[in-house]
VEXDREN-2710 file (C-alpha; in Angstrom, 1 decimal):
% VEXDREN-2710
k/r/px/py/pz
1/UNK/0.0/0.0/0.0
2/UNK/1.7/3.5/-1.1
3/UNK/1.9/6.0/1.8
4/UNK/0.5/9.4/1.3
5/UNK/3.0/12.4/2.2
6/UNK/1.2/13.9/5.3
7/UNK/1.4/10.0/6.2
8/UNK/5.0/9.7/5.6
9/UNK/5.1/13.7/7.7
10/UNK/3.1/12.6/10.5
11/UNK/5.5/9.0/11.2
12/UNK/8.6/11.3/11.1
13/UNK/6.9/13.6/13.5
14/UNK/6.0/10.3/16.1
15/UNK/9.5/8.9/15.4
16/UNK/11.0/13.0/16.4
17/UNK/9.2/13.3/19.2
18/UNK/9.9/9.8/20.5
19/UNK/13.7/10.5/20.0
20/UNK/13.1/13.5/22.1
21/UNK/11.7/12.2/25.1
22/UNK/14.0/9.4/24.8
23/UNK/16.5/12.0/24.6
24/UNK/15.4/14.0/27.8
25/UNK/15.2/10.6/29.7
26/UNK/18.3/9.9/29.5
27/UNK/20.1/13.0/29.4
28/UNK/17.9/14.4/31.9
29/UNK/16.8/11.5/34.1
30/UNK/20.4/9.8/33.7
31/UNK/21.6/10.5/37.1
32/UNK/18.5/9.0/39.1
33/UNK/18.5/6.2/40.7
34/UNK/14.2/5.9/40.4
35/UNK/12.3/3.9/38.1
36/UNK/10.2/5.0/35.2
37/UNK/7.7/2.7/33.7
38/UNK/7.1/3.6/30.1
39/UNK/4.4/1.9/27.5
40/UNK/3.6/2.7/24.0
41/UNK/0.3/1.9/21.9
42/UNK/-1.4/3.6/19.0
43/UNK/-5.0/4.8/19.9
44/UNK/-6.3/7.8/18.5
45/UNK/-4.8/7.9/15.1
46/UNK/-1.3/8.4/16.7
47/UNK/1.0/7.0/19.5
48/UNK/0.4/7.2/23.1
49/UNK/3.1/7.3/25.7
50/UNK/2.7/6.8/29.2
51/UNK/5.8/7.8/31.5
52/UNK/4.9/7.5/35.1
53/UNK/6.8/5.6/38.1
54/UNK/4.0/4.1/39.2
55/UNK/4.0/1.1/37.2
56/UNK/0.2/1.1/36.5
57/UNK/-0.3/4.1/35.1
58/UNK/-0.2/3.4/31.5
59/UNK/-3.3/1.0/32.0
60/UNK/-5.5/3.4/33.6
61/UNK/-4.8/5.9/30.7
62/UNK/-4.9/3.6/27.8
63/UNK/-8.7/2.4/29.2
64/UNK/-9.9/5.8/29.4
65/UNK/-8.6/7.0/26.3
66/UNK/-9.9/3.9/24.5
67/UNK/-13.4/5.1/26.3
68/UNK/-13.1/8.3/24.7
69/UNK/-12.1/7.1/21.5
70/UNK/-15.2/4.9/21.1
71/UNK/-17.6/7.7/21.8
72/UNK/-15.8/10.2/19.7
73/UNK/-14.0/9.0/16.6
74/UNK/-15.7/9.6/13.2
75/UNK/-13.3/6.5/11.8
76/UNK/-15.4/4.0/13.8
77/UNK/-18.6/3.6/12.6
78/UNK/-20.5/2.6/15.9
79/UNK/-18.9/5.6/17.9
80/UNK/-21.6/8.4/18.8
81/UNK/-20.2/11.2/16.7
82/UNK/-20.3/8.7/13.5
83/UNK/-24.3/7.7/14.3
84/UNK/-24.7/11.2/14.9
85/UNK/-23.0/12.5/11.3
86/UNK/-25.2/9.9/10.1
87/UNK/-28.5/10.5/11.6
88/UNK/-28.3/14.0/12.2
89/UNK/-29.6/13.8/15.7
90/UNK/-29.2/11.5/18.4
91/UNK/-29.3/11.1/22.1
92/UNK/-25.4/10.9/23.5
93/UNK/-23.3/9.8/26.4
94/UNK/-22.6/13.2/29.1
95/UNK/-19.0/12.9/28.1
96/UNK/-20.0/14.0/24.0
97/UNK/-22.6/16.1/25.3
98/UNK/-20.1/17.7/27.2
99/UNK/-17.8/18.0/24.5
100/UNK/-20.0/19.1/21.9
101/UNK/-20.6/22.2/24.1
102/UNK/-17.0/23.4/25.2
103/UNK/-16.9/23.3/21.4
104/UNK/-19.4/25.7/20.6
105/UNK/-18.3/28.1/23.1
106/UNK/-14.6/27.8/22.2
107/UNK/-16.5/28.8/18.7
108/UNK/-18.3/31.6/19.8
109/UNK/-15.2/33.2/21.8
110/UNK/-13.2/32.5/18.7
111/UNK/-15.4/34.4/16.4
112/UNK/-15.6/31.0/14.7
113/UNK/-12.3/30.0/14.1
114/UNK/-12.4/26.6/16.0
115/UNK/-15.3/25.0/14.4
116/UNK/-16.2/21.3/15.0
117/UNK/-18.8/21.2/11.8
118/UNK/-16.0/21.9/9.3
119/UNK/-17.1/18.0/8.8
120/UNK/-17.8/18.0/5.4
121/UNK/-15.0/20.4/4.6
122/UNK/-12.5/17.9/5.8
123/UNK/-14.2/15.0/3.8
124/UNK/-14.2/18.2/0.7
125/UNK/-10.3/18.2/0.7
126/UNK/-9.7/14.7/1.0
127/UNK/-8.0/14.7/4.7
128/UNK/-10.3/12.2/5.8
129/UNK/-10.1/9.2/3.7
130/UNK/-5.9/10.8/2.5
131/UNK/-7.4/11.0/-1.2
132/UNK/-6.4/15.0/-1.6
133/UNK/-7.5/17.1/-4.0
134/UNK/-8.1/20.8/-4.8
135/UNK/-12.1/21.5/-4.6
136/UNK/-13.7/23.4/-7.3
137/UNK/-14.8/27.0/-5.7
138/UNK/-18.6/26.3/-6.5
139/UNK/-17.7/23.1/-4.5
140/UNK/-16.2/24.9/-1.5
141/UNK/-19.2/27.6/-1.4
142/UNK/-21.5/25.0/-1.6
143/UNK/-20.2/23.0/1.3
144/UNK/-19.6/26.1/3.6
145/UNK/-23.8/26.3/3.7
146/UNK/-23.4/23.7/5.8
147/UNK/-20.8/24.8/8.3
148/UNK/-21.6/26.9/11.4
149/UNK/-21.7/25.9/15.3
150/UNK/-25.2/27.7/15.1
151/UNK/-25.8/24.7/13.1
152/UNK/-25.5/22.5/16.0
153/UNK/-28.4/22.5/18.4
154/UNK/-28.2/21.0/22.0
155/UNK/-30.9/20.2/24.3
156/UNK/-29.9/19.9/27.9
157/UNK/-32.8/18.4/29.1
158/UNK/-32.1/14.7/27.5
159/UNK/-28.8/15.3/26.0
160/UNK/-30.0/15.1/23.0
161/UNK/-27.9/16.8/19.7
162/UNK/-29.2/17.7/16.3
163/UNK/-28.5/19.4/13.2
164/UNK/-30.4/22.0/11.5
165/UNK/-29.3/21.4/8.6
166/UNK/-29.1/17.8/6.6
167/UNK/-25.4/16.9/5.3
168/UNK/-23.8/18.8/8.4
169/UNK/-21.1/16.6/10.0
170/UNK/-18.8/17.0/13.0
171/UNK/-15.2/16.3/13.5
172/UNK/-14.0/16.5/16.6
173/UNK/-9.7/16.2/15.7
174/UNK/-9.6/19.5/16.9
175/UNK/-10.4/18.8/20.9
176/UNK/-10.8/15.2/21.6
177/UNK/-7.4/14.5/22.4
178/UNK/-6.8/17.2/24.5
179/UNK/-10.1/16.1/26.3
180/UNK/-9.1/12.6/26.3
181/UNK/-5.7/13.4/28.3
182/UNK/-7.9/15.8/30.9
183/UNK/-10.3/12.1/31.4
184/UNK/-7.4/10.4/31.8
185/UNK/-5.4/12.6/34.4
186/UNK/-9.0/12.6/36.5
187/UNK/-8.7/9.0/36.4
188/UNK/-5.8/8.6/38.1
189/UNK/-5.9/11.2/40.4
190/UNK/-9.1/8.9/41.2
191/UNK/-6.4/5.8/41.6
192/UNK/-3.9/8.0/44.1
193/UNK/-1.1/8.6/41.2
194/UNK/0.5/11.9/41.5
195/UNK/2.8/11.5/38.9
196/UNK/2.6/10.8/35.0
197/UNK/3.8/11.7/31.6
198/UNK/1.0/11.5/28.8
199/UNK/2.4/12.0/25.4
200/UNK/-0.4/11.9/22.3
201/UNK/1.6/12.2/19.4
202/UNK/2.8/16.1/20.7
203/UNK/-0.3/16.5/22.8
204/UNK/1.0/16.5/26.3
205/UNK/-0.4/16.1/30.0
206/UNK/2.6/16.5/32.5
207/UNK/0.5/15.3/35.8
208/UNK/2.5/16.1/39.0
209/UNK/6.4/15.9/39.3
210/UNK/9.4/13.8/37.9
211/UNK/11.0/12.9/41.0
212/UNK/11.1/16.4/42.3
213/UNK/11.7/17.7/39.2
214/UNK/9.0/19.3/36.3
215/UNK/8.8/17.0/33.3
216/UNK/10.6/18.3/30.1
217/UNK/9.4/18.6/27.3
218/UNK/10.6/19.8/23.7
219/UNK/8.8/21.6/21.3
220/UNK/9.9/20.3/17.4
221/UNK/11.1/22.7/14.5
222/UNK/8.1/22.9/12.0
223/UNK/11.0/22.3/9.0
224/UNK/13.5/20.4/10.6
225/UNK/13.9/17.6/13.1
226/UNK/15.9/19.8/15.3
227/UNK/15.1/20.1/19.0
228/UNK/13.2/23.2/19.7
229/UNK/12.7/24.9/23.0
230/UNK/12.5/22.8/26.2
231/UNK/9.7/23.2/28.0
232/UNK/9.7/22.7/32.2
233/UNK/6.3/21.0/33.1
234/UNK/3.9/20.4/36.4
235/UNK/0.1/19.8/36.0
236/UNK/-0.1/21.7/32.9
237/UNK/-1.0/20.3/29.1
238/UNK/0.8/20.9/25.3
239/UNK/-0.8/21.3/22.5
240/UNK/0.8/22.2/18.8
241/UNK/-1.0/22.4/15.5
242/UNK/1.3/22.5/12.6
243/UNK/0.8/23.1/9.1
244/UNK/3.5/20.3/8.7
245/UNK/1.5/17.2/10.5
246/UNK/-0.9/16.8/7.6
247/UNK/-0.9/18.0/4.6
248/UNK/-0.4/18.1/0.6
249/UNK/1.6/19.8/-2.1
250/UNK/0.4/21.0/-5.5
251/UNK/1.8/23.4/-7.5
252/UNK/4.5/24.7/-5.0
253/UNK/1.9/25.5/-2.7
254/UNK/1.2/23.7/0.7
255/UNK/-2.1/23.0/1.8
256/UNK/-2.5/21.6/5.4
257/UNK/-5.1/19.6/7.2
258/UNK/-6.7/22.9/9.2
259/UNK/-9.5/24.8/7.2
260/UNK/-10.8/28.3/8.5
261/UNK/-14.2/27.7/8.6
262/UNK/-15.0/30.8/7.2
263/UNK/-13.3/30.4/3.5
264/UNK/-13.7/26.6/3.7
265/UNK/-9.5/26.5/2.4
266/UNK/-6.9/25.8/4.6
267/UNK/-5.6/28.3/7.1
268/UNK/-3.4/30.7/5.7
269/UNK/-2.5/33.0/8.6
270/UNK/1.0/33.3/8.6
271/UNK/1.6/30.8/11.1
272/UNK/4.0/27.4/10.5
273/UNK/3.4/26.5/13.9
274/UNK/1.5/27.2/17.3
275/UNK/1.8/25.7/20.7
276/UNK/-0.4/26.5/23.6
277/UNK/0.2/25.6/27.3
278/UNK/-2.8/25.5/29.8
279/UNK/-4.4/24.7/32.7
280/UNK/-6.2/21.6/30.7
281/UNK/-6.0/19.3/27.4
282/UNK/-9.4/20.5/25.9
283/UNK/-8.3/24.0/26.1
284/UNK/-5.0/24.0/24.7
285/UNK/-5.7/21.4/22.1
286/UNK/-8.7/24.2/21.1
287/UNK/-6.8/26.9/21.5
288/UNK/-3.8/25.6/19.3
289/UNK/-6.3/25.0/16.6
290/UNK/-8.0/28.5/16.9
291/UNK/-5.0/30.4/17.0
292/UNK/-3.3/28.8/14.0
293/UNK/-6.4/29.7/11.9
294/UNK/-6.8/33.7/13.6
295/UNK/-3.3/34.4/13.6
296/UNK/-0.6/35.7/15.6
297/UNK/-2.1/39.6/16.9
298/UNK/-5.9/38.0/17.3
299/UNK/-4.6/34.6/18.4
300/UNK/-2.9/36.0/21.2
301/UNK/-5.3/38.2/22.1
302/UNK/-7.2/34.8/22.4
303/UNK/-5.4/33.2/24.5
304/UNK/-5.6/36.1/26.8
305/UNK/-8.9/35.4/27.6
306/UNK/-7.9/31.7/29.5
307/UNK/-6.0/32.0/32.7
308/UNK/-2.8/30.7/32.7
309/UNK/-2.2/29.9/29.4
310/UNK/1.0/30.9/27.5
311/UNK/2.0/30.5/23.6
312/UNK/4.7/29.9/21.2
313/UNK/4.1/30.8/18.0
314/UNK/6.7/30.5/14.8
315/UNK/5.5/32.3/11.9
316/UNK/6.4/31.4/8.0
317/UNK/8.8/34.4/7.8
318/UNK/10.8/33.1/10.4
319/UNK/11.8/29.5/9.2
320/UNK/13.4/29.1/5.8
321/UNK/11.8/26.6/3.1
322/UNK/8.3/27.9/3.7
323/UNK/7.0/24.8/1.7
END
């Protein structure tokens, strides 16, 4: 089976960032004499790593995160949020409820730059089933009639969640990792451990303390494999969107995986790369997203607006081969 580019992209980025924290371990953890279990498995679309010295961790996060996946993945057709694409309205599970509505008011504070119903815009391009193409304008105008969060209608009396309009879909790449880390670090808080590093191919939970230390972790170069800046980590969560984790090339140009709602193409902000620390794994997997689509003056003014988040944000004119 041939493998796409952004396919190709997004196993070099899994195979950087597991050299990096492989890297950190042992230049950083080197001269301690503790034990850290760590366990690998590919849920989500991407590689998980769990880093924790508590030698159960990694269970109790790969269980939850499975949970999540189930309810939320539009690549399994029994999940919620494929019945609901389907059906157009259906009654869900509290936890896609729940996510469904942080979504529309990450929407609404973000003028509409993080938008969970670019659905059909993502199948449009070809990101979904990796069959990329170029959509005719018409194409693109005709699909945008059915993207809009104030398409989405919820009902909090029975959880139930329906479409206004028929052929509206949801996607939900955007948040439900970040959501699936924050389940899992309430999980085991629930179980006693303190202390845990959650890697989700680049979204990160850093839960408590490496012996006595903050976790590191690295942010990549978006053109390069190169180490970026280290980041120093306790209780907070990572979260980077990239125009270099999926994507196509045609004609010279690059088009990436994350469409602005508004002009149904992909982002074209400036921006090569943002990454977003916070409080939780919803908000800076949102906010990543959000921000790469507003741009660097309105995305920071964004973030702003969420206490204690910070952001790093590399912009095309400063990294050469802007391909």
């Amino acid at each position: 089976m041939k493998t796409s580019r952004s396919q190709k992209s997004e196993v070099r980025s899994q195979i950087f960032l597991f050299s990096v924290f492989c890297f950190l371990f042992s230049a950083l953890c080197g001269c301690q004499n503790q034990r850290l279990y760590k366990e690998t498995q590919v849920m989500m679309g991407t590689f998980v790593q769990v880093t924790s010295p508590e030698k159960s961790a990694a269970g109790i996060v790969f269980s939850e995160i499975k949970r999540i996946e189930d309810l939320l993945s539009k690549y399994n057709p029994d999940s919620e949020v494929s019945r609901l694409n389907k059906l157009g309205k259906l009654k869900v599970s509290p936890d896609t409820f729940y996510i469904i509505k942080k979504s529309k008011e990450f929407c609404e504070i973000s003028d509409g730059a993080f938008d969970i119903s670019v659905g059909p815009l993502v199948d449009l391009w070809g990101f979904t089933a990796q069959n990329y193409s170029i959509p005719k304008d018409e194409k693109i105008k005709n699909t945008l009639n059915l993207i809009g969060c104030d398409k989405i209608i919820l009902k909090y009396n029975d959880n139930v969640v329906e479409f206004k309009t028929s052929g509206t879909k949801i996607d939900l790449g955007a948040i439900a990792k970040g959501y699936a880390l924050d389940c899992a670090v309430n999980k085991l808080k629930e179980r006693g451990i303190k202390n845990c590093l959650i890697n989700a191919g680049g979204q990160v939970y850093a839960l408590g303390e490496k012996f006595g230390l903050p976790w590191k972790v690295a942010i990549r170069n978006p053109r390069s494999l190169r180490l970026g800046e280290i980041l120093a980590l306790k209780d907070r969560s990572i979260s980077t969107s990239g125009d270099y984790e999926q994507y196509f090339i045609k004609g010279n140009l690059r088009f990436c995986h994350i469409l602005n709602p508004k002009t149904g193409y992909p982002a074209d902000s400036g921006i090569v790369s943002v990454t977003v620390i916070a409080p939780s794994g919803l908000t800076a997997d949102a906010l990543s997203t959000a921000i790469f689509v507003l741009g660097k003056g309105k995305g920071i003014a964004l973030a702003k607006k969420f206490p204690g988040t910070e952001v790093r944000i590399i912009e095309k004119k400063d990294v050469q081969n802007n391909r």
